[in-house]
N, C-alpha and C positions, 0 to 999 in steps of 0.2 A: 758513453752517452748516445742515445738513440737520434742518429741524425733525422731521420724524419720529423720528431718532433721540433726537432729548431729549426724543419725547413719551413714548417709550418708554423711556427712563431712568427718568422721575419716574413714570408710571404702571404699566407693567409690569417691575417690578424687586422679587424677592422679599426682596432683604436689606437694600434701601433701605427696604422697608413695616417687615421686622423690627427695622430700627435706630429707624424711628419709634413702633413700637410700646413699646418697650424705653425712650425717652425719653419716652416718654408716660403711661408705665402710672401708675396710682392711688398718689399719693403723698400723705398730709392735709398735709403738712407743705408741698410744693405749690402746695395750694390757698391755705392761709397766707401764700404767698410767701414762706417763710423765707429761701429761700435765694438772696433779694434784696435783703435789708435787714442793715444792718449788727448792729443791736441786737439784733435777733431772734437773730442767733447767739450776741451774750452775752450774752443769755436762757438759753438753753439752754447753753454752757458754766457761766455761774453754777450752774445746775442740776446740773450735772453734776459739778462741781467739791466741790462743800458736805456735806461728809461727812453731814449732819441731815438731808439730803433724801431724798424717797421712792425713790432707787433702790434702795438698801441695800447700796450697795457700798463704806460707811461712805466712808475715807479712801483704799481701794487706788487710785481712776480719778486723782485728785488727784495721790499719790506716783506712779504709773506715767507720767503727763506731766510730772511735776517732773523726775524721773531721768532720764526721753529726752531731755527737754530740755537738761539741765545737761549730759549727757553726750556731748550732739551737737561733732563734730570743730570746727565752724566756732565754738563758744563756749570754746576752750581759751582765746582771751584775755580773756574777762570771768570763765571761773571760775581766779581766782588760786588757791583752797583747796577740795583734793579733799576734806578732811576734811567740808566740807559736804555734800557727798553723803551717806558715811558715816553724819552724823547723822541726814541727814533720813529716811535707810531704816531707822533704828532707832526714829525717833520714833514717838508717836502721835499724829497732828493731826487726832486727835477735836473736840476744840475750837475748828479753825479757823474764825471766822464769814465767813460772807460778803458785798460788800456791792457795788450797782451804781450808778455813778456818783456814788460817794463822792471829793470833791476833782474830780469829774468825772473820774475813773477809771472806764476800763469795766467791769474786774473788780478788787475789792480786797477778800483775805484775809489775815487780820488770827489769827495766835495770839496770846492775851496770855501764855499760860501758858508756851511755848516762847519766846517774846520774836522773834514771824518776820511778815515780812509780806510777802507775793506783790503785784505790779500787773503787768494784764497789759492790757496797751493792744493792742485788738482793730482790724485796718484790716484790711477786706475789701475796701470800693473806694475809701476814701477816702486819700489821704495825710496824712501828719503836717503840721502847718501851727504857725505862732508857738511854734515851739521846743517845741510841750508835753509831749514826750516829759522835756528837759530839767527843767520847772517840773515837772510829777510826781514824777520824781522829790528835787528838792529838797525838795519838798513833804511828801513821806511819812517822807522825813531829818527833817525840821524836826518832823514830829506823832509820829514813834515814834523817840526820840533812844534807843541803845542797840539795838535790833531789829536781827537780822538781815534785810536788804531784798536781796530776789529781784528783781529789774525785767525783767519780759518783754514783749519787742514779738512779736505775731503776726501775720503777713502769710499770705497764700496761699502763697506759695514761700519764706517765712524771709527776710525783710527784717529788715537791719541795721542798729544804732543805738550808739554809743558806750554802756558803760555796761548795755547791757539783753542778756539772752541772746534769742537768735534763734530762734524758733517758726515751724512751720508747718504747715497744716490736714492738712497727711500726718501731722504727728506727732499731731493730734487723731485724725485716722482709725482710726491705727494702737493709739491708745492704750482707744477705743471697740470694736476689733476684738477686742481683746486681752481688754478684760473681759468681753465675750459668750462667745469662747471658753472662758475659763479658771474665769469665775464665774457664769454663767448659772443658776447651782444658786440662789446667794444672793438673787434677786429676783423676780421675779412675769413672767408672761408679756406684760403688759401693757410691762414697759417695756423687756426683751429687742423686743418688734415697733416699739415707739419709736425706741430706738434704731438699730433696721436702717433704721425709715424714712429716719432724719436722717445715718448711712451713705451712704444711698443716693445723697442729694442731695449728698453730699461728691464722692462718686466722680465723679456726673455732672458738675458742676457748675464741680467744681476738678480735683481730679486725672485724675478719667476712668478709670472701671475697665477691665482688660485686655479684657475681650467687647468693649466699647463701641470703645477701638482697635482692637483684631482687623476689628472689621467696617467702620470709617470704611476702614481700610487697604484689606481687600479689595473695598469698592466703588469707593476712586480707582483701585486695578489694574486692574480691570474694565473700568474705563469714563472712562479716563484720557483718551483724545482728545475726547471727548464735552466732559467738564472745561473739559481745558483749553483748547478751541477758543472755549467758552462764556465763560472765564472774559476771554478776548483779545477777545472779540464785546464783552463790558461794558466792559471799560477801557477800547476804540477809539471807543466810542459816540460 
């Protein structure tokens, strides 16, 4: 393989610097490494979730992921009864508390007043192990007997579990996209730039925002024999 030309790929390549640039730029959340750690993100879904918390987007962030979720095509056989939807968009789950690693549940919201309790068992890179998706939920049968019980598994791409509706960080994306949009009035600028941060690292991270494709794509067009000469030169080694 002609080292000059890969010296000039990696060094003199304007859209390769711009895609590093663009995965690079100043993010606190970042530096934090959020968005390497499993908890860390149900930190901030707890956050984000708890209608009492400083965003002030009381209960809507909460119902707008309840309702995309319940109403996702692939959960028509865990939700038996549309009527639950029905109510939950009529409720107020003001009162919802929040709570983390409750039963060692990642996320556990708990209405007493509406008689409902959400678990949302959080796997970013880990898998489910010793049934516990199962004992969770038994579990939360067992301590709220009469409660309407939500059981949600969230995975990066909506991993599926008997029993639980299927979640995934696009539908958090999209559900965080949604209130900057549509509610941006009701909060402070501090946590409209918060949440673009934590956006951001979603895009990057898991899904990958459209720019960031566009430009991966058109650097392997570009410079596709470069590639994949390179990539036959590593596995021949």
């Amino acid at each position: 393989m002609d080292k000059h030309l890969l010296i000039n790929f990696v060094v003199n390549n304007d859209k390769l610097e711009l895609l590093k640039a663009r995965i690079n730029r100043f993010n606190p959340l970042k530096v934090l490494k959020v968005q390497d750690h499993e908890i860390r993100h149900s930190n901030v879904l707890a956050w984000i979730f708890s209608p009492a918390e400083s965003h002030n987007f009381d209960d809507k962030m909460l119902k707008r992921f309840l309702l995309k979720v319940l109403l996702k095509p692939d959960n028509d056989d865990v939700l038996d009864n549309m009527d639950i939807v029905y109510e939950l968009q009529q409720k107020s789950l003001m009162d919802m508390k929040v709570f983390r690693e409750k039963y060692h549940i990642d996320i556990l919201l708990v209405s007493d007043h509406h008689k409902i309790v959400i678990l949302i068992e959080n796997k970013v890179y880990s898998v489910e192990h010793s049934n516990q998706l199962d004992r969770y939920h038994k579990k939360v049968k067992t301590e709220y007997p009469g409660y309407l019980i939500i059981p949600i598994f969230l995975t990066l791409n909506g991993g599926t579990h008997k029993n639980y509706f299927s979640a995934s960080y696009d539908d958090i994306l999209e559900t965080i996209e949604f209130m900057i949009a549509h509610y941006k009035d009701r909060t402070s600028g501090d946590v409209i730039v918060f949440l673009n941060y934590y956006s951001e690292i979603l895009k990057e991270k898991y899904a990958m925002d459209p720019e960031l494709k566009r430009l991966c794509k058109e650097i392997y067009l570009e410079n596709k024999d470069i590639l994949v000469a390179k990539a036959i030169e590593e596995f021949t080694w």
